[in-house]
C-alpha angles and dihedrals in degrees: 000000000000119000133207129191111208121173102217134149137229113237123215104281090048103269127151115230118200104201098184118058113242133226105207130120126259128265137074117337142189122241115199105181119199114178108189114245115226109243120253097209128113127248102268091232093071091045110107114245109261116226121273108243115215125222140161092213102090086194092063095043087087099040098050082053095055095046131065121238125266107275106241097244090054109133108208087191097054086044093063097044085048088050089046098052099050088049091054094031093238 
């Protein structure tokens, strides 16, 4: 199967409008819409900084700058048997 990305728009009444001519043959065809959704972050200016972690280890400064902290209700214990579970299927 052949695809084709086209950037076109849907007028008021729910028409599709097809700006650009094509050049495809005839005959039955699949249409796979994605409208793009409008992001619901904040500008990063107005996010807080997040803390700086500390750490001896140079290979892990990166990464603790990449990944989020540990939310305070978080249960290590009830990671692991969750873990556990999906690997044995339990």
């Amino acid at each position: 199967m052949q695809a084709y990305k086209l950037n076109t728009t849907i007028d008021e009444s729910g028409h599709l409008i097809i700006d650009e001519p094509l050049n495809i043959a005839p005959g039955k065809v699949e249409v796979i819409i994605l409208q793009p959704v409008p992001s619901l972050e904040t500008p990063t200016e107005s996010q807080p900084e997040k803390p700086k972690r500390q750490t001896k280890i140079k290979a892990l400064q990166g990464w603790f700058e990449k990944t989020q902290p540990t939310p305070s209700d978080f249960d290590p214990d009830q990671a692991r048997w969750e873990a556990l579970k999906e690997k044995h299927n339990l």
